[in-house]
N, C-alpha and C positions, 0 to 999 in steps of 0.2 A: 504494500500500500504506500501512496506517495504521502507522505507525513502532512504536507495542504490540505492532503483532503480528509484529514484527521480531525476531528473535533479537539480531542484532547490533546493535541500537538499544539493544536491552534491557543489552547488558554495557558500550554507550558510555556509558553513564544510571547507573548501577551497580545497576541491577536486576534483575541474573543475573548469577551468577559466573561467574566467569573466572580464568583465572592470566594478569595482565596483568606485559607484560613490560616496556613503557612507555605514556605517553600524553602528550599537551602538547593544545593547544587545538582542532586539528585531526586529528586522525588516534590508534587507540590498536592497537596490538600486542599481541596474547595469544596462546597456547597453544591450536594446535588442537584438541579434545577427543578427534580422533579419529588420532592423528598416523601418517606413512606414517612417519617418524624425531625421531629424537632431537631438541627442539627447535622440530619443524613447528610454525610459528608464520602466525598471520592478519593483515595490517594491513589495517587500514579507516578510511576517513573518517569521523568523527564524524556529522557529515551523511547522510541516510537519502542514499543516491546509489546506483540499479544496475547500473551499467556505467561502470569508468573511463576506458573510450576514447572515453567522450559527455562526460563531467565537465568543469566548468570546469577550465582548465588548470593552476589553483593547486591545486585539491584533488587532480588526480594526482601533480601536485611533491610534495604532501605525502606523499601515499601511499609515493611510489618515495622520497622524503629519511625516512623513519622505519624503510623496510625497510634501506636502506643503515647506518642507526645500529645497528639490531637488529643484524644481521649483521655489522657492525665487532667488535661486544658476542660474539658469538658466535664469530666465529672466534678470540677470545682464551680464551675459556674452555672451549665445547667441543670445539676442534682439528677442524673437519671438513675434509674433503679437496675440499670447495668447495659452493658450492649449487647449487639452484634454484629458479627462480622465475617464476611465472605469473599469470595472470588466464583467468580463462574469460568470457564474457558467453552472453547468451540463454537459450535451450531447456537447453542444456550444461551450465549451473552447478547445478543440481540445485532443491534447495528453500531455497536462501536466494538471497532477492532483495536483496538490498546489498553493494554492488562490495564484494572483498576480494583481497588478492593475501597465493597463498603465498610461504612465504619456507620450504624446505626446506637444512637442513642435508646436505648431504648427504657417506655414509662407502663407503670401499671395500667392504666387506660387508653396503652396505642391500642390500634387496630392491626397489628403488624403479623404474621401465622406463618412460621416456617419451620412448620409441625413436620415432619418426615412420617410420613407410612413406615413399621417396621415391624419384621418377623423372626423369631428366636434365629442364632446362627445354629445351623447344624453342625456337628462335624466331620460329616461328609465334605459340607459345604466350604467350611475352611480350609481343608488340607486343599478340596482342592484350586482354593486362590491360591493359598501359600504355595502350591507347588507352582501356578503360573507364573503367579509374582515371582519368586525368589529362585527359580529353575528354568524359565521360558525363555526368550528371545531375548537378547541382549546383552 
């Protein structure tokens, strides 16, 4: 992807606004536009990158060390009763192609559900991830 036609290039650059919350030379934090709560805030690598679980391993440190500052910042000021926090990759993350993790404040009275459906693990089931994972391809 040509980094222009990036959204989030464009507000690492300062050539779309943003309500930035911090930034330093790697990584900058703003204000999601479209927020599920009070706060919902984006960190991203300054670097065009789209997926942080492919990323050199400094530019996720930086990612996860800028969320952990935001959210120090946060919990002093806007009292949430805790977060969360994600990454999506692939097909999944919609129409923006450059890693981002949210950083959700989150209150006893959001509306916010990211409930997982879940079923005991077997241990059929495990052995056989773990034989994929840690025996398969690569």
């Amino acid at each position: 992807m040509d980094t222009d036609d990036c959204r989030f290039c464009r507000i690492v650059r300062g050539d779309q606004s943003a309500h930035v919350l911090y930034d330093d030379a790697e990584t900058t934090a703003f204000l999601d536009a479209n927020p599920a709560t009070e706060g919902h805030t984006l960190v991203v690598p300054n670097g065009h990158v789209e997926d942080l679980l492919l990323a050199e391993p400094a530019t996720t440190a930086a990612v996860v060390e800028t969320a952990q500052a935001v959210a120090t910042a946060m919990n002093r000021t806007l009292d949430p009763d805790g977060f969360s926090v994600f990454h999506t990759t692939g097909g999944l993350v919609g129409e923006v192609e450059h890693a981002h993790l949210h950083l959700l404040p989150r209150f006893a009275d959001d509306d916010v559900h990211l409930a997982l459906d879940r079923e005991e693990l077997t241990a059929a089931d495990a052995e056989r991830v773990v034989d994929r994972v840690c025996d398969g391809p690569g």
